[in-house]
C-alpha positions as CSV (number, residue, x, y, z in Angstrom):
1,X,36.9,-2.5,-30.0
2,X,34.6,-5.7,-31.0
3,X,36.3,-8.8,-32.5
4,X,32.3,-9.9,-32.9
5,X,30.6,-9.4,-36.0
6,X,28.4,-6.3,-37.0
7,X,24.4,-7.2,-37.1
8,X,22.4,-6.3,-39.6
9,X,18.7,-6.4,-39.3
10,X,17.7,-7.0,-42.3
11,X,13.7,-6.2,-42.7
12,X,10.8,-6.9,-45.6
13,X,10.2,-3.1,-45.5
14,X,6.2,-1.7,-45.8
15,X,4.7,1.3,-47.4
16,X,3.8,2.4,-43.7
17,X,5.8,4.0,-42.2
18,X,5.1,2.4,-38.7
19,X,7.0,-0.9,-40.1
20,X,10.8,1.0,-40.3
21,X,9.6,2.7,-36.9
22,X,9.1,-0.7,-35.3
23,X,12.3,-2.1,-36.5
24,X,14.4,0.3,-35.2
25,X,12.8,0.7,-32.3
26,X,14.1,-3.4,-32.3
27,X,17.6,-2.0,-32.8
28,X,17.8,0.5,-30.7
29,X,16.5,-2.0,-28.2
30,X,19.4,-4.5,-29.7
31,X,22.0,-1.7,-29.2
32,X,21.5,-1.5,-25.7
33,X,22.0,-5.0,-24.9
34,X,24.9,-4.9,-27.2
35,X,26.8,-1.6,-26.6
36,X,30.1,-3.0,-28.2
37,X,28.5,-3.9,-31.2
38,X,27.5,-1.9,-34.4
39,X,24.2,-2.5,-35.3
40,X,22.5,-1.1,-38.4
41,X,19.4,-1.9,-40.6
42,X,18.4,-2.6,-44.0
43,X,15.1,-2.8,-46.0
44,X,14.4,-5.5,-48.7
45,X,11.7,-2.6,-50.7
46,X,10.5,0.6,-49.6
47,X,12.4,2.1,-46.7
48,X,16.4,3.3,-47.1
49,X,18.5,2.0,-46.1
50,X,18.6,-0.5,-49.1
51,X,21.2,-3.7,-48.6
52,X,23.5,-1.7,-51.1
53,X,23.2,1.8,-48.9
54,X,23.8,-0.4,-45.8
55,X,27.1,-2.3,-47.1
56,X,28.8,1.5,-46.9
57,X,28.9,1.3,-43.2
58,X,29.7,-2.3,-42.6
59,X,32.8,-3.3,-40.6
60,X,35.3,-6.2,-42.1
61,X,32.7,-8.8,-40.8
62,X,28.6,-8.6,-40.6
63,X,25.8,-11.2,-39.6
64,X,22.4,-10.2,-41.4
65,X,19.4,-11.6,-39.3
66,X,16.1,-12.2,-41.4
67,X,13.5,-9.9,-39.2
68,X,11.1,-12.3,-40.4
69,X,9.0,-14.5,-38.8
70,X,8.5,-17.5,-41.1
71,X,10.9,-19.3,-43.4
72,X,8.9,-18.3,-46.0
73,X,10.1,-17.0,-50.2
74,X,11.4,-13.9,-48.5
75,X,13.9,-15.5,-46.2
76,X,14.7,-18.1,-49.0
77,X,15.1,-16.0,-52.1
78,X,15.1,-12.3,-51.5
79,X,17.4,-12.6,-48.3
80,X,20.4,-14.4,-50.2
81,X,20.6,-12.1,-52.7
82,X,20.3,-9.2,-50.4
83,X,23.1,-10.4,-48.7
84,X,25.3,-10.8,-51.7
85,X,24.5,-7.5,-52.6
86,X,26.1,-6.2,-48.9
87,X,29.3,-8.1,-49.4
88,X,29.9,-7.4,-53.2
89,X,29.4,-3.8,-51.9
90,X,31.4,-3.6,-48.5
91,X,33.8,-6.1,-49.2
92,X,33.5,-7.8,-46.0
93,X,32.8,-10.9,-44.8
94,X,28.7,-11.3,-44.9
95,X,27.1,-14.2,-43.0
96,X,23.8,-14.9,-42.8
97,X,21.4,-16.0,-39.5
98,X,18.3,-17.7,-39.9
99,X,15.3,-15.9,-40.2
100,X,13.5,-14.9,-36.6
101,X,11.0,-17.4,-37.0
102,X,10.1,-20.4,-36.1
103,X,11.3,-20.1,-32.4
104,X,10.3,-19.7,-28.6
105,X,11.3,-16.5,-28.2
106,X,8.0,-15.3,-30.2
107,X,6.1,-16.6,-28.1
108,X,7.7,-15.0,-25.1
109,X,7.1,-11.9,-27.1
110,X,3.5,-12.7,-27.2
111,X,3.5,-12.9,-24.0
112,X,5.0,-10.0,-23.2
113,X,2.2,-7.8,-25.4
114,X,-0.5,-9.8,-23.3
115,X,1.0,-9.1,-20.1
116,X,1.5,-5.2,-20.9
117,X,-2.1,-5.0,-21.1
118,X,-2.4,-7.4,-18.3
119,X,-3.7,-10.1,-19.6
120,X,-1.9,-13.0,-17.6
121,X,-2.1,-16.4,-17.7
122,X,-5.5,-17.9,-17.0
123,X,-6.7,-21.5,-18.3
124,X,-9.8,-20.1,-19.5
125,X,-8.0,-17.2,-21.6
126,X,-7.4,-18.4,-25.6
127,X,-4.7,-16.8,-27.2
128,X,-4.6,-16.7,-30.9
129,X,-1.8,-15.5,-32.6
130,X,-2.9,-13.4,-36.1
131,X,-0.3,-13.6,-38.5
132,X,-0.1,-12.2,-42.0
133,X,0.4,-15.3,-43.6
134,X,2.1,-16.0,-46.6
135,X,1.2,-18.0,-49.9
136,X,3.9,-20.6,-48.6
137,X,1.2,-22.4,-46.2
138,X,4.3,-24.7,-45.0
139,X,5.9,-21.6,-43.4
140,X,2.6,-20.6,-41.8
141,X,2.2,-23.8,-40.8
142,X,5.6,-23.7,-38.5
143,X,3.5,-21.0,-35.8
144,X,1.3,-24.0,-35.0
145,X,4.2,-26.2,-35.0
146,X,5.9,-24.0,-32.6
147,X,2.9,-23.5,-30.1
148,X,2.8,-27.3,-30.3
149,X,6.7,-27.6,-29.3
150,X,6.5,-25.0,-26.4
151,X,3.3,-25.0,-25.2
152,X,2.7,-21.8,-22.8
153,X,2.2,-22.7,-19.0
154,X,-1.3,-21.6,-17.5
155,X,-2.9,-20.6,-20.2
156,X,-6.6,-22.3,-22.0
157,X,-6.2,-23.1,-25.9
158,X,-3.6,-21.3,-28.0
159,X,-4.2,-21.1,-31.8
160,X,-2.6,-19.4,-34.8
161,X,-4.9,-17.2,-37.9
162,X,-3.7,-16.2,-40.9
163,X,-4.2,-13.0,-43.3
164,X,-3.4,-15.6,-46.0
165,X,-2.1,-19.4,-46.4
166,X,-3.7,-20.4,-43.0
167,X,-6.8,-20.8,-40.7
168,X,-8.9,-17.5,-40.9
169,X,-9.7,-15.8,-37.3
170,X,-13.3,-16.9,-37.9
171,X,-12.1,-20.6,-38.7
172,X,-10.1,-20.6,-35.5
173,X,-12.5,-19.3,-33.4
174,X,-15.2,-22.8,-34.3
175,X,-12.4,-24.7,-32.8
176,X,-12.5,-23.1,-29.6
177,X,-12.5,-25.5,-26.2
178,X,-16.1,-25.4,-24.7
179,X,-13.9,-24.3,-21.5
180,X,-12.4,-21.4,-23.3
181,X,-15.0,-17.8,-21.5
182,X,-12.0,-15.4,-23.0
183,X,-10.1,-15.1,-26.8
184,X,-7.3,-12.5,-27.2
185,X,-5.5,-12.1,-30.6
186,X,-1.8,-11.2,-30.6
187,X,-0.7,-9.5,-33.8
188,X,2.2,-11.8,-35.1
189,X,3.8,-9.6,-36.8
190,X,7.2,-7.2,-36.7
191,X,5.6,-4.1,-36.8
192,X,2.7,-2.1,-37.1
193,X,1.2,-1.1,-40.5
194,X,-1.6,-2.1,-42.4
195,X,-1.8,-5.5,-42.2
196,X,-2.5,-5.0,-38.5
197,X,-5.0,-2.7,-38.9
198,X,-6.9,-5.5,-41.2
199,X,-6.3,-7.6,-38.5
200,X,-7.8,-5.2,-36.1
201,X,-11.1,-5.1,-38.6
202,X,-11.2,-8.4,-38.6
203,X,-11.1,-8.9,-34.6
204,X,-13.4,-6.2,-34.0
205,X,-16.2,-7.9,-36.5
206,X,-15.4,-11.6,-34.8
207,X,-16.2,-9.8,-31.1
208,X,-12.4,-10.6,-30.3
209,X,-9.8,-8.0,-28.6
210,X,-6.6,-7.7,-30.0
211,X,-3.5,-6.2,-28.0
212,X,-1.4,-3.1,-28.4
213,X,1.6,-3.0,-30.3
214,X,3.4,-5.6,-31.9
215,X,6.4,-8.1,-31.6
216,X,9.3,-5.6,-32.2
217,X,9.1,-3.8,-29.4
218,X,9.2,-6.5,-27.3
219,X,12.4,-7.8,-25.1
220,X,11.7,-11.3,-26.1
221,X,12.7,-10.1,-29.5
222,X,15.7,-8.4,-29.0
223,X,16.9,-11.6,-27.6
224,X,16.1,-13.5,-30.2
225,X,18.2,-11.5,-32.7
226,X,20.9,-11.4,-30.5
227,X,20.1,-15.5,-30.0
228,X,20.4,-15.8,-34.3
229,X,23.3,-13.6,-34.4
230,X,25.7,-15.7,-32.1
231,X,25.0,-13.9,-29.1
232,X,23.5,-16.0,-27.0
233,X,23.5,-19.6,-26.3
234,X,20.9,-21.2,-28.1
């Protein structure tokens, strides 16, 4: 038996159902990598289980990851309280990982979309990642500052839109490199749902293709939880 924590992904939650598909399609993917470890989900609205259903099932010690991609109110208000709510309820001990994002790893998941429809590296290829945004422009803001960090190896200009509290696609694409013939979008977000299929819209109108799937079902990602949780050396 484990002496290592339990993880709990602990996810915003959508109205679609594609968003709980996508995140446990990321633990099922997390499971594998960690056969020794339980591994369960929870939603912050929406989808069961709730933090409070999910406590039930908790061993004597749990680390909640965020499945979130920006430090934004979510991670800083609704994840705290979520996770006092698991260890009032399951009387273990409940820690708590930082949220998913800002790091590497997402882009390596972006990657991984672009090459699964093989798109490879190519320095006059632009890759823009679309996020959803937030009305917290700061935590938008820490895409770009990752791109800037970790810049991707091959590749022509890579930029970041936003749904909200960021550059719009349109914005984006008047900054383009003359040298840039090519502009992907990668949806930068968890799941599927409707927030992608506005971003799909909006790529379609700006003459811009957008990849399949989205950053959940990625291996880059299942890392990266495992990397937040403890697993995996930093």
């Amino acid at each position: 038996m484990s002496t290592e924590p339990d993880i709990v992904l602990l996810a915003h939650g959508s109205p679609d159902p594609r968003h709980a598909r996508g995140v446990e399609v990321l633990a099922d993917h997390v499971r594998t990598l960690v056969p020794h470890r339980p591994v369960h989900t929870a939603y912050l609205d929406h989808h069961a289980p709730t933090p409070q259903e999910a406590a039930a099932g908790l061993g004597t010690r749990a680390v909640v990851v965020p499945v979130l991609l920006t430090p934004a109110f979510h991670a800083k208000v609704d994840v705290p309280a979520a996770v006092g709510v698991m260890a009032s309820g399951s009387g273990s001990e409940v820690g708590v990982a930082p949220a998913l994002g800002p790091h590497r790893l997402l882009l390596d998941a972006a990657e991984e979309l672009l090459a699964a429809e093989g798109i490879h590296p190519d320095p006059a290829t632009a890759v823009v990642l679309y996020a959803a945004g937030s009305s917290d422009s700061e935590a938008v803001a820490t895409v770009g500052h990752t791109i800037a960090a970790h810049p991707r190896t091959g590749w022509g200009f890579w930029g970041v839109a936003a749904l909200d509290g960021g550059a719009t696609m349109e914005q984006v694409l008047r900054t383009m490199p003359d040298e840039v013939e090519r502009t992907v979008a990668v949806p930068f977000m968890v799941a599927e749902g409707v927030l992608r299929d506005r971003m799909a819209q909006n790529c379609g109108r700006a003459g811009v293709t957008m990849v399949s799937g989205a950053l959940a079902q990625t291996g880059a990602m299942a890392q990266l939880v495992l990397e937040r949780a403890g697993s995996l050396p930093a």
